[in-house]
Biopython code that builds the backbone (N, CA, C, O; Angstrom):
import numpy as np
from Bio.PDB.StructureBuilder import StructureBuilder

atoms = [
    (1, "UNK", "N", (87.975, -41.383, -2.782)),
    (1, "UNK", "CA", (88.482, -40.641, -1.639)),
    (1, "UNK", "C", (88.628, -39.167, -2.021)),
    (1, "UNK", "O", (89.163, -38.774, -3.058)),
    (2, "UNK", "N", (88.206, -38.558, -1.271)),
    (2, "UNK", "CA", (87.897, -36.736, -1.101)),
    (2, "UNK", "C", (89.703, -36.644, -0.790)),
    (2, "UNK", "O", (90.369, -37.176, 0.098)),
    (3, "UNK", "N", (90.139, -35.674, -2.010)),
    (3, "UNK", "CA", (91.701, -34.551, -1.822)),
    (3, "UNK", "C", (91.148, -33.543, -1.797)),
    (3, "UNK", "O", (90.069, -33.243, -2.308)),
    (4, "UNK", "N", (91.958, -32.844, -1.104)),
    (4, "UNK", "CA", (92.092, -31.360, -1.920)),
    (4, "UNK", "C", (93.606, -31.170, -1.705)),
    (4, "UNK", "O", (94.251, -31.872, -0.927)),
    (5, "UNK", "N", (94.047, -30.334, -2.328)),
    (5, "UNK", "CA", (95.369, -30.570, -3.004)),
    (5, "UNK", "C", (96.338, -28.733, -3.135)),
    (5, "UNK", "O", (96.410, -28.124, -4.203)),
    (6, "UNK", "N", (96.750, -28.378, -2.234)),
    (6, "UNK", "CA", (96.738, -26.867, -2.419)),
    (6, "UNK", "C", (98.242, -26.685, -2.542)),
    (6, "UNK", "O", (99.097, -27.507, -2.211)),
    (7, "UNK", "N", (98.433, -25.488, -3.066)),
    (7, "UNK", "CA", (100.230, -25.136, -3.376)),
    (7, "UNK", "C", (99.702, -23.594, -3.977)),
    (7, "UNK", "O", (98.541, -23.242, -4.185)),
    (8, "UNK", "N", (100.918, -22.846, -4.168)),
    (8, "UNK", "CA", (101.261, -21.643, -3.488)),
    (8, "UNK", "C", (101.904, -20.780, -2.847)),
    (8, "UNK", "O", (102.452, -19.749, -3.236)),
    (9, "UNK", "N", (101.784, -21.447, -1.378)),
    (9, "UNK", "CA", (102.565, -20.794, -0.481)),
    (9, "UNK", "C", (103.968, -20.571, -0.735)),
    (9, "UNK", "O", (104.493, -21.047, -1.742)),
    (10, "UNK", "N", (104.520, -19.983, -0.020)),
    (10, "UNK", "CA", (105.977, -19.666, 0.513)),
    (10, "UNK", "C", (106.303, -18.345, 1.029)),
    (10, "UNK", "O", (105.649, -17.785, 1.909)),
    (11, "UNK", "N", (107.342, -17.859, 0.451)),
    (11, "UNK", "CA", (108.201, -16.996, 1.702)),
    (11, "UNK", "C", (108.283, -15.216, 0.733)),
    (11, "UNK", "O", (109.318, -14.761, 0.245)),
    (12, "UNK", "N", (107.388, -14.773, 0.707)),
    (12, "UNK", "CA", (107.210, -12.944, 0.297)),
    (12, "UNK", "C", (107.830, -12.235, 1.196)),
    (12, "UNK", "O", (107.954, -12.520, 2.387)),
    (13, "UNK", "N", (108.266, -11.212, 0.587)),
    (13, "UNK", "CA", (108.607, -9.992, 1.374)),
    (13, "UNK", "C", (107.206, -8.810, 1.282)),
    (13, "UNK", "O", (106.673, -8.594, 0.194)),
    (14, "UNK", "N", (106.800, -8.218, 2.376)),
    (14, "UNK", "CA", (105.991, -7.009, 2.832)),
    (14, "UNK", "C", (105.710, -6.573, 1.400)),
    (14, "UNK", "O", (106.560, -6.148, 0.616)),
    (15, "UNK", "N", (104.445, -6.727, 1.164)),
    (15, "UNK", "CA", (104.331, -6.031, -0.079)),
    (15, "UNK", "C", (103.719, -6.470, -1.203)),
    (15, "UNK", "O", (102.875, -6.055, -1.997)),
    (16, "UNK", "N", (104.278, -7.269, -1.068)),
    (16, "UNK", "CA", (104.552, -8.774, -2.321)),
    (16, "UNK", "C", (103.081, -9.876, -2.049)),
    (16, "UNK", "O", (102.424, -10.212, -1.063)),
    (17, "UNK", "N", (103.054, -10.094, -3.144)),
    (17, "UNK", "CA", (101.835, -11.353, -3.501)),
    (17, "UNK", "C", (101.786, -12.658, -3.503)),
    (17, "UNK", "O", (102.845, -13.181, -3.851)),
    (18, "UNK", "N", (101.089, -13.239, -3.287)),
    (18, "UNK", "CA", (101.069, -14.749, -3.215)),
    (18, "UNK", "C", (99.113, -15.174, -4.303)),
    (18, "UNK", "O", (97.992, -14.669, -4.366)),
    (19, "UNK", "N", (99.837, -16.332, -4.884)),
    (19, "UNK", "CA", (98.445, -17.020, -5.126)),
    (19, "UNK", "C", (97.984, -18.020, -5.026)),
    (19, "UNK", "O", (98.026, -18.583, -6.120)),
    (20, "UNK", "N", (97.401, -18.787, -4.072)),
    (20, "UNK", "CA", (96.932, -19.693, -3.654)),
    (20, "UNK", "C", (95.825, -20.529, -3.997)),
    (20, "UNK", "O", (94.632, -20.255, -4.128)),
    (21, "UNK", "N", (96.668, -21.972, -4.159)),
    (21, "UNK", "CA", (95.304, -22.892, -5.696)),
    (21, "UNK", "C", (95.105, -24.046, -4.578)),
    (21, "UNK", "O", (95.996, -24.440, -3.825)),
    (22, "UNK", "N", (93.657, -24.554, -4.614)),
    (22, "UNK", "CA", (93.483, -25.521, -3.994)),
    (22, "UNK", "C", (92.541, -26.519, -5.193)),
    (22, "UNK", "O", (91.669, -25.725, -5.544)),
    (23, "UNK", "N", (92.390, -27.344, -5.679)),
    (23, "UNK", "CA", (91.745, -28.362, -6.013)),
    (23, "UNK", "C", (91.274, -29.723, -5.109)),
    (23, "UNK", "O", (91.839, -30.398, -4.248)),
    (24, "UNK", "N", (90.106, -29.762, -5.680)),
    (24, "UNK", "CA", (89.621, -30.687, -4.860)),
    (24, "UNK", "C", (89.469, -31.642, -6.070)),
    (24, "UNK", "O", (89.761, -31.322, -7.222)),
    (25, "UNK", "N", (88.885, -33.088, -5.618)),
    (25, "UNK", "CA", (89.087, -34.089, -6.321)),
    (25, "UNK", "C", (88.008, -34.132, -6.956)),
    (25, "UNK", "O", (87.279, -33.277, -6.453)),
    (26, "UNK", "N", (87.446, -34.688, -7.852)),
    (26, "UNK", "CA", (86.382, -35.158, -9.162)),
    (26, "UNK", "C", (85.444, -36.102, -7.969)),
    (26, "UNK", "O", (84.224, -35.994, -8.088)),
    (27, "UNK", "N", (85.846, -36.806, -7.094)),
    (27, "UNK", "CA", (85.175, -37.635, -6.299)),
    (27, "UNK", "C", (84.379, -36.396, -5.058)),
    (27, "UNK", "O", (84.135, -36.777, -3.914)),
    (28, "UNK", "N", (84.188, -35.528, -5.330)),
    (28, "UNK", "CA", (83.453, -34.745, -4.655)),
    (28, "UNK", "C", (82.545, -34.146, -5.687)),
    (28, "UNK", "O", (83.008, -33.924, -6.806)),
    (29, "UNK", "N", (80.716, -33.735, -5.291)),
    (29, "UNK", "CA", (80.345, -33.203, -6.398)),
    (29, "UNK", "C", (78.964, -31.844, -5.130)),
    (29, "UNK", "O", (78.731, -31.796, -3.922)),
    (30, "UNK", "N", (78.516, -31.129, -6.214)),
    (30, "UNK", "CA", (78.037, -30.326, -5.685)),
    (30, "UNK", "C", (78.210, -29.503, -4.691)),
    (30, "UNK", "O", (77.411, -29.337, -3.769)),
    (31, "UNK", "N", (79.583, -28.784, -4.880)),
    (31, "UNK", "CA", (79.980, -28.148, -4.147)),
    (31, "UNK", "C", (79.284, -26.408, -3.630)),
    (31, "UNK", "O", (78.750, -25.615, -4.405)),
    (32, "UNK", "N", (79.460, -26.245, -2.460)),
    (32, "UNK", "CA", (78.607, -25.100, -2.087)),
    (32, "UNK", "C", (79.800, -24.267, -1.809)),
    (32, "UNK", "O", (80.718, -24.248, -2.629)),
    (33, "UNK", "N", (79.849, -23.678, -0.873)),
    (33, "UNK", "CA", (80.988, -22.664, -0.214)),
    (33, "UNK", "C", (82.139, -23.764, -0.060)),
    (33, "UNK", "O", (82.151, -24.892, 0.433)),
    (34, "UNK", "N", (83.140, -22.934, -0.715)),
    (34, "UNK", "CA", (84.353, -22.736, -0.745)),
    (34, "UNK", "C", (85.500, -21.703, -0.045)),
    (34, "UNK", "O", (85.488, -20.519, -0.384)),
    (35, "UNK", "N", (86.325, -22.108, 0.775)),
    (35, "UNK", "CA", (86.902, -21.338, 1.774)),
    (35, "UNK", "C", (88.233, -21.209, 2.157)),
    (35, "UNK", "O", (88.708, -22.344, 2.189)),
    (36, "UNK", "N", (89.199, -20.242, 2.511)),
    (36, "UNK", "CA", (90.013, -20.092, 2.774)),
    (36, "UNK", "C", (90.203, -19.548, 4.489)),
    (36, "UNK", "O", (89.806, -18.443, 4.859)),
    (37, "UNK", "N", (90.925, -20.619, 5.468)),
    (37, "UNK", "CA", (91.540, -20.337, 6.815)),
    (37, "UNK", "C", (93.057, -20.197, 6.996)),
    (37, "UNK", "O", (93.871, -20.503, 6.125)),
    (38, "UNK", "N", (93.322, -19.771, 8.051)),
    (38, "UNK", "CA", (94.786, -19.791, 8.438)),
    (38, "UNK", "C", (94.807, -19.793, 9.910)),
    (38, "UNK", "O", (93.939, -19.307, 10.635)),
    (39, "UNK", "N", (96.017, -20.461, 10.323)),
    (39, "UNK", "CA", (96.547, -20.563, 11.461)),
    (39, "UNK", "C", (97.991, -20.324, 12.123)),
    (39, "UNK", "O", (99.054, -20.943, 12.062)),
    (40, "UNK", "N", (97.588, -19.216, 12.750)),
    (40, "UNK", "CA", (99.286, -18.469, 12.536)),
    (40, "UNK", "C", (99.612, -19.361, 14.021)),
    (40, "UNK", "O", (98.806, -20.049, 14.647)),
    (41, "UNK", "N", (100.746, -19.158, 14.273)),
    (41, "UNK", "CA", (101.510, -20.348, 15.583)),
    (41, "UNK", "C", (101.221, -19.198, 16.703)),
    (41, "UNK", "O", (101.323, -17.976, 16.812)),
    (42, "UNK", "N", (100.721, -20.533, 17.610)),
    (42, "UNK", "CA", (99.501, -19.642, 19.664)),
    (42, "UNK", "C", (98.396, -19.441, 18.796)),
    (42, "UNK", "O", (97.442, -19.916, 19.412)),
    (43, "UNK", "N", (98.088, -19.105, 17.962)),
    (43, "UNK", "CA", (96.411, -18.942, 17.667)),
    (43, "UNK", "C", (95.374, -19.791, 16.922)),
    (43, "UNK", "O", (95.465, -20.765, 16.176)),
    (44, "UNK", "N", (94.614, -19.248, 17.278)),
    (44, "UNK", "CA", (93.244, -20.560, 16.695)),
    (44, "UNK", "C", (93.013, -20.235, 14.866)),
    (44, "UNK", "O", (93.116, -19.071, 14.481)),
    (45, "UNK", "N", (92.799, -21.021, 14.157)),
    (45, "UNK", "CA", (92.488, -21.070, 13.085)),
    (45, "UNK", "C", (91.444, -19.951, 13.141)),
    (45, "UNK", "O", (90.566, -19.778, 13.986)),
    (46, "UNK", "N", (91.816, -19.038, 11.761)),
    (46, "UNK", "CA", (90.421, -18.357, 11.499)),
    (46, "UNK", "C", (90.389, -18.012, 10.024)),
    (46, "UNK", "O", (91.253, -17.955, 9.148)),
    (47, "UNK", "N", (88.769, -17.750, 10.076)),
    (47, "UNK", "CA", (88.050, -17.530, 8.482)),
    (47, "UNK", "C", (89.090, -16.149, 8.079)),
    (47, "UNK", "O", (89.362, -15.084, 8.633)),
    (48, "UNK", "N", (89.574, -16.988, 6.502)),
    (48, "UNK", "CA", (89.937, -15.337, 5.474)),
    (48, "UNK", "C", (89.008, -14.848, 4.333)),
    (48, "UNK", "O", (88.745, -13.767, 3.807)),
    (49, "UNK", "N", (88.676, -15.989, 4.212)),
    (49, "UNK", "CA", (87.588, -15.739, 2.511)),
    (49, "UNK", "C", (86.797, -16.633, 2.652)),
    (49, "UNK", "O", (87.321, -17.611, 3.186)),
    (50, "UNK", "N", (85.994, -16.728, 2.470)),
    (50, "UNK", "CA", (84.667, -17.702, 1.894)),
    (50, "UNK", "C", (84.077, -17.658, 0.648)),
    (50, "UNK", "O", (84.865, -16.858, 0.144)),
    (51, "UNK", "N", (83.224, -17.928, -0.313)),
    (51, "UNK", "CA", (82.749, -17.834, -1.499)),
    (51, "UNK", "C", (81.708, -18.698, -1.929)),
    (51, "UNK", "O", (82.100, -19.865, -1.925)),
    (52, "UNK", "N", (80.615, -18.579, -2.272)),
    (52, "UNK", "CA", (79.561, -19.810, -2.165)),
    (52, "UNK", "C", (79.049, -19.973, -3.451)),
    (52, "UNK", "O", (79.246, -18.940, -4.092)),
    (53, "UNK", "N", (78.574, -20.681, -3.990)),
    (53, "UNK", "CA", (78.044, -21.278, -5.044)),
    (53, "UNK", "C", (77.606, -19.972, -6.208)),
    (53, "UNK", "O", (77.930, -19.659, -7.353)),
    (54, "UNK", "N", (76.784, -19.517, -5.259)),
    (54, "UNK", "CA", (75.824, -18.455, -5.761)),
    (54, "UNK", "C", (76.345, -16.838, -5.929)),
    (54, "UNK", "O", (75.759, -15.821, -6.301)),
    (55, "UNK", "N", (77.969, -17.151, -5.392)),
    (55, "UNK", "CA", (79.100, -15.769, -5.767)),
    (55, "UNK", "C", (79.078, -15.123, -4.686)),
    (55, "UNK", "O", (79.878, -14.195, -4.801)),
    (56, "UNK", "N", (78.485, -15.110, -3.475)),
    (56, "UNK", "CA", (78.717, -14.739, -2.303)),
    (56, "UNK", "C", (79.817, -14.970, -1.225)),
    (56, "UNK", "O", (79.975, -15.970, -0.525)),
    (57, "UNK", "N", (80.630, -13.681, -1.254)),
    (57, "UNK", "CA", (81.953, -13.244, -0.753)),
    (57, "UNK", "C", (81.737, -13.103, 1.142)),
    (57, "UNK", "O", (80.759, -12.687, 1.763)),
    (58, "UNK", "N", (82.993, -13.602, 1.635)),
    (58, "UNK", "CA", (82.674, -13.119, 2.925)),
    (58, "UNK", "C", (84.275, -13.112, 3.124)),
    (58, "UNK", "O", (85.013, -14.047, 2.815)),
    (59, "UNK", "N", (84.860, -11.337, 3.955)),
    (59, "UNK", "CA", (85.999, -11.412, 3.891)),
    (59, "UNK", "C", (86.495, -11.400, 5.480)),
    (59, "UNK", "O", (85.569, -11.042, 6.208)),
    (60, "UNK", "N", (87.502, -11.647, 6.072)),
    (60, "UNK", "CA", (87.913, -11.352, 7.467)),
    (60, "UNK", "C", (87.910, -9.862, 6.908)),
    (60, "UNK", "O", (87.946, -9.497, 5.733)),
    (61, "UNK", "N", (87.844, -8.950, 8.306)),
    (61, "UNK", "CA", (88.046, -7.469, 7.862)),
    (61, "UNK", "C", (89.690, -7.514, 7.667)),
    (61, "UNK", "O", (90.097, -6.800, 6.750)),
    (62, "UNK", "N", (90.226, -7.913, 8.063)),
    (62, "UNK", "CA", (91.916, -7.989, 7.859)),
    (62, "UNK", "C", (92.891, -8.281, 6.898)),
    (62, "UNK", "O", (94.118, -8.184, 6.878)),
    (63, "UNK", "N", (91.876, -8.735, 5.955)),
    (63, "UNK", "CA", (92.465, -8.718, 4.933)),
    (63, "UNK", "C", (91.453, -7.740, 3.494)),
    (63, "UNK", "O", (91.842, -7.242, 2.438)),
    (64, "UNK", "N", (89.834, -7.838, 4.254)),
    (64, "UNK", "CA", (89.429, -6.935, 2.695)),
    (64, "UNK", "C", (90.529, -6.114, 1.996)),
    (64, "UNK", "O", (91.643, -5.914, 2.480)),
    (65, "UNK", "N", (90.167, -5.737, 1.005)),
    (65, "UNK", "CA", (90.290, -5.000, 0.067)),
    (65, "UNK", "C", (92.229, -5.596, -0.617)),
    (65, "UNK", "O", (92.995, -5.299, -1.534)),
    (66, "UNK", "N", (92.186, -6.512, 0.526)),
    (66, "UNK", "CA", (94.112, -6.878, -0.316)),
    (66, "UNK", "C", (94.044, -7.929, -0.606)),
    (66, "UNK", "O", (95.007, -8.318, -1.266)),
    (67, "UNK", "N", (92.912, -8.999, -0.306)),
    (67, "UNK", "CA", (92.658, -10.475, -0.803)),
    (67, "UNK", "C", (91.520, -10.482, -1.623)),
    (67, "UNK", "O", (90.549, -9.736, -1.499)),
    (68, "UNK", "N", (91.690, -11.401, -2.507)),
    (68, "UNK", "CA", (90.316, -12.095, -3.655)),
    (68, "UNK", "C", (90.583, -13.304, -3.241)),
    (68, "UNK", "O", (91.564, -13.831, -2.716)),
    (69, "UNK", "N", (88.997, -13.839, -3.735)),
    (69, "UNK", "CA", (88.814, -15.071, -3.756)),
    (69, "UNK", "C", (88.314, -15.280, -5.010)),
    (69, "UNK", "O", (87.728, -14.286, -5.436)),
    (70, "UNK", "N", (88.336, -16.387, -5.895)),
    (70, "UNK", "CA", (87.713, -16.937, -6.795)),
    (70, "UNK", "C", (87.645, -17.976, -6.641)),
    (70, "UNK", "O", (88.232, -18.512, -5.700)),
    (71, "UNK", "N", (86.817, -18.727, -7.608)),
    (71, "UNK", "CA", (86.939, -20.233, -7.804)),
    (71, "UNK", "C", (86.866, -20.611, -9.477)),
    (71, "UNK", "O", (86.675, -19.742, -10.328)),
    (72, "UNK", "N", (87.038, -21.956, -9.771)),
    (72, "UNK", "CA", (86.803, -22.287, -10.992)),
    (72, "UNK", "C", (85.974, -23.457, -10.919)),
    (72, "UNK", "O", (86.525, -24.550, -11.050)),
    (73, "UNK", "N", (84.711, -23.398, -10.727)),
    (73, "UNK", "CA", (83.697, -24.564, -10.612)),
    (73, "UNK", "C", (84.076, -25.887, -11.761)),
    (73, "UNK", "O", (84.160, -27.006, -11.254)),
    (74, "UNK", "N", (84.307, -25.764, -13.316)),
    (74, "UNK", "CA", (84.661, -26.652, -13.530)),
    (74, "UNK", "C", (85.825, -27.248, -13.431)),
    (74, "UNK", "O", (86.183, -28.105, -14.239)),
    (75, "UNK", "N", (86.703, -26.768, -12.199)),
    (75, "UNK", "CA", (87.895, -27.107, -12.082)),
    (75, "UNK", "C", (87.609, -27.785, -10.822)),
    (75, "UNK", "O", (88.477, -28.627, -10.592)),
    (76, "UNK", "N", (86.709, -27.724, -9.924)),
    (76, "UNK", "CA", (86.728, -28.176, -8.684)),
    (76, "UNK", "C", (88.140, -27.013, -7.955)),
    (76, "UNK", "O", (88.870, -27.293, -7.003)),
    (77, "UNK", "N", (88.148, -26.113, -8.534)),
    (77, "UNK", "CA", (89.600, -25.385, -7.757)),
    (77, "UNK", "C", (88.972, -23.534, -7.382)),
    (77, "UNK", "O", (88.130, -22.811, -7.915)),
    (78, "UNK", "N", (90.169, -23.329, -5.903)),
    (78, "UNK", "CA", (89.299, -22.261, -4.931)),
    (78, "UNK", "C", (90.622, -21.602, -5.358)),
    (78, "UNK", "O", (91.702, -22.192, -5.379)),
    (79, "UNK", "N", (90.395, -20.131, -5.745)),
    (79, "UNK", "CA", (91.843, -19.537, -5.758)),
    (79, "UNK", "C", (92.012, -18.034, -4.591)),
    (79, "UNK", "O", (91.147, -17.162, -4.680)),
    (80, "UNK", "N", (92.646, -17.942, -4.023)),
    (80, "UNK", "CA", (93.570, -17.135, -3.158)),
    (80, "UNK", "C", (94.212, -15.896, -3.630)),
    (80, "UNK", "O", (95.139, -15.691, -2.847)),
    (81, "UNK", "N", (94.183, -15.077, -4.419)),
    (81, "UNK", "CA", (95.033, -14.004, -4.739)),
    (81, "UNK", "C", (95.101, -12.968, -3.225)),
    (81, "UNK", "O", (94.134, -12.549, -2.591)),
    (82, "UNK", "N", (96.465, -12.765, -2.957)),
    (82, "UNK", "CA", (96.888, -12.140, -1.720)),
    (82, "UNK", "C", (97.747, -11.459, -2.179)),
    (82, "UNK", "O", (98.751, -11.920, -2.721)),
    (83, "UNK", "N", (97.406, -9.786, -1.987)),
    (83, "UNK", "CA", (98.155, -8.554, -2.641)),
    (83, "UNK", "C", (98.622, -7.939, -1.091)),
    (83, "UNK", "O", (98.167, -8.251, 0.010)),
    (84, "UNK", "N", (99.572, -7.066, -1.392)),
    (84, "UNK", "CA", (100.106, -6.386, -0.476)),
    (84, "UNK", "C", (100.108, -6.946, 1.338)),
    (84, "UNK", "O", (99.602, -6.431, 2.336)),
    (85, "UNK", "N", (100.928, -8.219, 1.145)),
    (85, "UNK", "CA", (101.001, -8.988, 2.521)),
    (85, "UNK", "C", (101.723, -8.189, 3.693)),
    (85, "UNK", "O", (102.592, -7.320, 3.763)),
    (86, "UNK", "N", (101.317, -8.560, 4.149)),
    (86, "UNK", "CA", (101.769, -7.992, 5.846)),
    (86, "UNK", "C", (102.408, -9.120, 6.531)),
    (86, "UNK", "O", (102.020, -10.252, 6.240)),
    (87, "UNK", "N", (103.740, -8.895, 7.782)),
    (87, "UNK", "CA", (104.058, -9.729, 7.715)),
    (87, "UNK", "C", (103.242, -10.616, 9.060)),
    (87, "UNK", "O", (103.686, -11.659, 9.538)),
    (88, "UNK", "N", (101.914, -9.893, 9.532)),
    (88, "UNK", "CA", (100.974, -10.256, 10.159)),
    (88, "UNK", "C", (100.155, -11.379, 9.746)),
    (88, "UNK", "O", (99.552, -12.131, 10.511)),
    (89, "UNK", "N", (100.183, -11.457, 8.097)),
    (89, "UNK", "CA", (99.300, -12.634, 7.261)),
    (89, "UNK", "C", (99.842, -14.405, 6.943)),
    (89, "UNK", "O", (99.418, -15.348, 6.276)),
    (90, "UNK", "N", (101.422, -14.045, 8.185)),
    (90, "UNK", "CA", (102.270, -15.208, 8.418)),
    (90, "UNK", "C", (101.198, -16.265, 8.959)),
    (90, "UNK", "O", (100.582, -15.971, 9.983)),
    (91, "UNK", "N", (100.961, -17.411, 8.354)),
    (91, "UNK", "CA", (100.842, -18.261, 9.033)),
    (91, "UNK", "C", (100.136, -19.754, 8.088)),
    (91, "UNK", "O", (99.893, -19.573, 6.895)),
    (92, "UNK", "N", (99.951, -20.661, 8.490)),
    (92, "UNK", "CA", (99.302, -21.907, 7.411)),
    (92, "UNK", "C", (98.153, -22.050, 6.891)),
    (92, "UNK", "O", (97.292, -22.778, 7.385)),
    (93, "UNK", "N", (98.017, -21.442, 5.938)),
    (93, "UNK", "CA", (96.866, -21.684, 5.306)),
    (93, "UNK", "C", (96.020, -22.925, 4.486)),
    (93, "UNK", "O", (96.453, -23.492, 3.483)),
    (94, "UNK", "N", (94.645, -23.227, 5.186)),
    (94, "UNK", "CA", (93.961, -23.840, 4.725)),
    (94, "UNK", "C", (92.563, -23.923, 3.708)),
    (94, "UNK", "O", (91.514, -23.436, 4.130)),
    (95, "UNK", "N", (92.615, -24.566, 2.352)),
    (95, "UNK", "CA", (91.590, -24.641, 2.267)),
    (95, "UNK", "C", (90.135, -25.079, 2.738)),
    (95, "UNK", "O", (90.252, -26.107, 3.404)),
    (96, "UNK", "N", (89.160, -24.786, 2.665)),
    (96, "UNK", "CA", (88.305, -25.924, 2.924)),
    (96, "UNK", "C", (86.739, -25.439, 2.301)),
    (96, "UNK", "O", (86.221, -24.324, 2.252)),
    (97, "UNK", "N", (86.140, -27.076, 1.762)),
    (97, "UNK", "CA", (85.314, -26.853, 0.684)),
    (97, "UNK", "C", (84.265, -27.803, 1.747)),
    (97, "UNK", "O", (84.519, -28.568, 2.678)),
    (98, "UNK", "N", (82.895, -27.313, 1.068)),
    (98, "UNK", "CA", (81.689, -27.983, 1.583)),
    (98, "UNK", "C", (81.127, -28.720, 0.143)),
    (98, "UNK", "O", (80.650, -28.097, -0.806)),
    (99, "UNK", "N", (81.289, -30.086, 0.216)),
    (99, "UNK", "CA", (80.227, -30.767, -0.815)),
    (99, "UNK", "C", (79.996, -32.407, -0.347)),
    (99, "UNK", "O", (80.090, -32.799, 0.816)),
    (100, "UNK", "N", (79.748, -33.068, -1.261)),
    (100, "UNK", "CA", (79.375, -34.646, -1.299)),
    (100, "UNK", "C", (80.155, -35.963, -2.022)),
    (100, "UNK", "O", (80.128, -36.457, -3.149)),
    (101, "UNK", "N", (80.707, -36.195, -1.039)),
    (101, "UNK", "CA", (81.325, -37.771, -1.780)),
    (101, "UNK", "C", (80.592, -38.309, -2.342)),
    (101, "UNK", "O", (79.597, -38.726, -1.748)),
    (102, "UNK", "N", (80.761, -38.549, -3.788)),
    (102, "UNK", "CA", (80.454, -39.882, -4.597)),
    (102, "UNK", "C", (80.171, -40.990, -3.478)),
    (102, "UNK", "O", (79.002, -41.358, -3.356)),
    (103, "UNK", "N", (80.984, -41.454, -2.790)),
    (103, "UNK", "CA", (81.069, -42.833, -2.185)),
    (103, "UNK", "C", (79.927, -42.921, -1.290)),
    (103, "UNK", "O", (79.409, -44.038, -1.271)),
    (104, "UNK", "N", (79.259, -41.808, -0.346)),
    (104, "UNK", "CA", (78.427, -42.278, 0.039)),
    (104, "UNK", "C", (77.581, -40.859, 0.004)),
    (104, "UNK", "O", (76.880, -40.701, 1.003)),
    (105, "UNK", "N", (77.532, -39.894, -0.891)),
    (105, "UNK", "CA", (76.505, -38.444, -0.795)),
    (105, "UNK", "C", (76.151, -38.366, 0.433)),
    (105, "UNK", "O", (74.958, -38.584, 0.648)),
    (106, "UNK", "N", (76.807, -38.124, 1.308)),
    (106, "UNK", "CA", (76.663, -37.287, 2.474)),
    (106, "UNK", "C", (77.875, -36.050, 2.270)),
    (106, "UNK", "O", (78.955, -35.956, 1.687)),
    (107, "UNK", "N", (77.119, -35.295, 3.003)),
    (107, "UNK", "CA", (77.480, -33.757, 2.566)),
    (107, "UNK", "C", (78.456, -33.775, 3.786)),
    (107, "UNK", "O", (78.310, -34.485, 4.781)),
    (108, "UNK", "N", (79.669, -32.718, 3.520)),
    (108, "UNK", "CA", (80.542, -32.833, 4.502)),
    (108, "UNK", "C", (81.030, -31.711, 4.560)),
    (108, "UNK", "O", (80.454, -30.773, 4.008)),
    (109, "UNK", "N", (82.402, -31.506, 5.354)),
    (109, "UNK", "CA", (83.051, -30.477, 5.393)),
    (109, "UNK", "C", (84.741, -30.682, 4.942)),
    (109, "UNK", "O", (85.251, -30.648, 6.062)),
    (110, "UNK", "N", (85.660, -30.835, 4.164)),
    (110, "UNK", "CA", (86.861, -31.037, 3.537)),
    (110, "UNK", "C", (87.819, -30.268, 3.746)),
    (110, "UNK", "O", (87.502, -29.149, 3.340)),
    (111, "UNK", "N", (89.057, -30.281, 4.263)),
    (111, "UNK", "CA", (90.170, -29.702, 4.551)),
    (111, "UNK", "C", (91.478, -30.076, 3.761)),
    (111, "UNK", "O", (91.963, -31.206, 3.698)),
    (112, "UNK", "N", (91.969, -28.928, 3.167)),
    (112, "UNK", "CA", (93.292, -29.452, 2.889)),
    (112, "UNK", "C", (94.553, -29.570, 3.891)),
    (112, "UNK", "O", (94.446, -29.269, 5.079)),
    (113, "UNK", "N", (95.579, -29.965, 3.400)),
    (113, "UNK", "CA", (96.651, -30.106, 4.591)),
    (113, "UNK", "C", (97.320, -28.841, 4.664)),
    (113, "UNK", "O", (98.175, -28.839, 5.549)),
    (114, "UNK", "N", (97.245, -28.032, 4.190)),
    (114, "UNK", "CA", (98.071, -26.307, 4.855)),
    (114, "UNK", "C", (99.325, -26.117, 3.867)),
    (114, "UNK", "O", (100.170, -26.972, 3.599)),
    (115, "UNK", "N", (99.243, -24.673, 3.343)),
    (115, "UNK", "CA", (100.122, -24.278, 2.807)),
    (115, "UNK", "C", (100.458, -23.201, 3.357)),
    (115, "UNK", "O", (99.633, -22.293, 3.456)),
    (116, "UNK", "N", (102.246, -23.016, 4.022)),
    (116, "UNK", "CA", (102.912, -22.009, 4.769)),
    (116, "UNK", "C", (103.082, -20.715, 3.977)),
    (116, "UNK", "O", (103.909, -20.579, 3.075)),
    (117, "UNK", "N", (102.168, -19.709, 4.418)),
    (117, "UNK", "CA", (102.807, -18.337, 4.090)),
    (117, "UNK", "C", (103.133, -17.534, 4.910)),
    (117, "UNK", "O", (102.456, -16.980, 5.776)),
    (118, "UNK", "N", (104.884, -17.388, 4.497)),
    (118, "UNK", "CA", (105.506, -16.190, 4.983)),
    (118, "UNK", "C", (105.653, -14.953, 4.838)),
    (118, "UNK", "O", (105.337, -14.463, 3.754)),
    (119, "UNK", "N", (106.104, -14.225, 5.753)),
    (119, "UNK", "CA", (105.877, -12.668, 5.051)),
    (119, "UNK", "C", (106.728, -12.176, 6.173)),
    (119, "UNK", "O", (106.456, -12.149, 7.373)),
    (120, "UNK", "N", (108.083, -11.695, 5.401)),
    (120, "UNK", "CA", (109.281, -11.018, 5.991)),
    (120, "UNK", "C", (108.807, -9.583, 5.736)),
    (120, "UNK", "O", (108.076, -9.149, 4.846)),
    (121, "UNK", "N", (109.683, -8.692, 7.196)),
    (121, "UNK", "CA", (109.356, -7.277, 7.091)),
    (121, "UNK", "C", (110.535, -6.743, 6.395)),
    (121, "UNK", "O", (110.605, -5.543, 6.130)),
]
sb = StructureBuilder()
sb.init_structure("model")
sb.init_model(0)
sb.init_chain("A")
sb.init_seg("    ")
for serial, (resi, resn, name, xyz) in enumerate(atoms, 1):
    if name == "N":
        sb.init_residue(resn, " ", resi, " ")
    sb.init_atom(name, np.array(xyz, "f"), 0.0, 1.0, " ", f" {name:<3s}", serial, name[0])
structure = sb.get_structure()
């Protein structure tokens, strides 16, 4: 069974950093793009980071230049560094990874369950 497994979040003040780890499970393999969403409360989920196999970055404009993304391929893990938060960047963040279950190699799309970041003014 496909996890991913994220922690991180919590409650910053304006300014302040957060770093955000997601792992995915060993039962997933060949992973392609790797991704970071959020969903602040009334609005629709949207793309913050993306990152693909081949090191290709894709940022919301709203956060360039104050978010990174990395990953650690032999970790199966997507990382989040979030510098100088706004308290606009409030809301649940999700990972989500593109690869293939062991159990049946079909290629999919994987979500973690949401980690809350706050951001007091």
């Amino acid at each position: 069974q496909v996890q991913l497994v994220e922690s991180g979040g919590g409650l910053v003040q304006a300014g302040g950093s957060l770093r955000l780890s997601c792992a995915a499970s060993r039962s997933i393999f060949s992973i392609n793009t790797m991704g970071w969403y959020r969903q602040a409360p009334g609005k629709e989920r949207e793309l913050v980071a993306t990152l693909t196999s081949s090191g290709n970055t894709n940022y919301a404009d709203s956060v360039k230049g104050r978010f990174t993304i990395s990953r650690d391929n032999a970790k199966n893990t997507v990382y989040l560094q979030m510098n100088s938060l706004k308290p606009e960047d409030t809301a649940v963040y999700y990972c989500n990874v593109e690869g293939f279950a062991y159990s049946d190699y079909v290629g999919r799309d994987y979500w973690g369950q949401g980690t809350q970041v706050t951001v007091s003014s």
